[in-house]
C-alpha positions in Angstrom: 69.3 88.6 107.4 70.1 91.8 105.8 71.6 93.5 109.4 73.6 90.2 109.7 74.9 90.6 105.8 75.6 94.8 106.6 77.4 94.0 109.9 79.4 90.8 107.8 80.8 94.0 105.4 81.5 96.5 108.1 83.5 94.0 110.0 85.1 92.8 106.5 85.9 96.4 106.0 87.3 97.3 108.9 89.8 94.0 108.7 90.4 95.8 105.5 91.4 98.8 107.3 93.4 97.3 109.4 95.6 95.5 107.5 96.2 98.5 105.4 97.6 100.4 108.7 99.8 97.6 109.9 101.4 97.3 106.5 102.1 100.7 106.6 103.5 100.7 110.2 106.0 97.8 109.1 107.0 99.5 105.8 108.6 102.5 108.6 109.4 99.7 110.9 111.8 98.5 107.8 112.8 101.5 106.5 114.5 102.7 110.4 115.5 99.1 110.4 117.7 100.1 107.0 118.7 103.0 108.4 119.8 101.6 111.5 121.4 98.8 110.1 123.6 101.3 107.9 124.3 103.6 110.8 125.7 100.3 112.2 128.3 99.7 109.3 129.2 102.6 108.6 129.9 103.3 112.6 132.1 100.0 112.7 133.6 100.4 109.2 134.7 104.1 109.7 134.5 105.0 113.3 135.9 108.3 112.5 133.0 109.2 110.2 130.4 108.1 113.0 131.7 110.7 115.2 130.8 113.6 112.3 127.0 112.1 112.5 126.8 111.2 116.6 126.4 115.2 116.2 123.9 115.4 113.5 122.3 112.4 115.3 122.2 115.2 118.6 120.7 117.7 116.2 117.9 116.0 114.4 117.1 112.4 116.5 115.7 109.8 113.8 113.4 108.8 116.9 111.6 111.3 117.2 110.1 111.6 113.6 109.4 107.5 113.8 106.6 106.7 117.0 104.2 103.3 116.3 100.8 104.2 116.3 98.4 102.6 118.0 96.8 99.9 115.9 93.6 99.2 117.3 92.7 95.7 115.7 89.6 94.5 114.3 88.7 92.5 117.3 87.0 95.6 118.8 84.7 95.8 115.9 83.8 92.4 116.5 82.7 92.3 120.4 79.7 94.6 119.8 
């Protein structure tokens, strides 16, 4: 009974764990969604001002910086 209560806490802990990383993940997945989303007005609002940052945009890509990490879920924890 005791094994069965350990592995009960690992597995609840690495739920934990998880969770924590995929909230991060979306917090970045949101923030490039804000700065996409302004990009966008600011290219149909004043077109002529988009063409200064298409340049910057050559010189430092935002997509570079952002990748998605590979969550690996709880459910591996839980097939052994």
């Amino acid at each position: 009974m005791f094994r069965n209560n350990t592995d009960h806490k690992l597995k609840v802990e690495a739920i934990i764990k998880n969770i924590n990383t995929i909230s991060l993940e979306l917090k970045k997945m949101k923030e490039l969604s804000q700065l996409l989303l302004c990009d966008l007005t600011l290219h149909f609002n004043h077109p002529v001002k988009a063409d200064d940052f298409k340049e910057t945009e050559r010189n430092n890509p935002l997509f570079e910086e952002f990748k998605v990490s590979d969550v690996s879920l709880a459910s591996h924890s839980f097939s052994t």
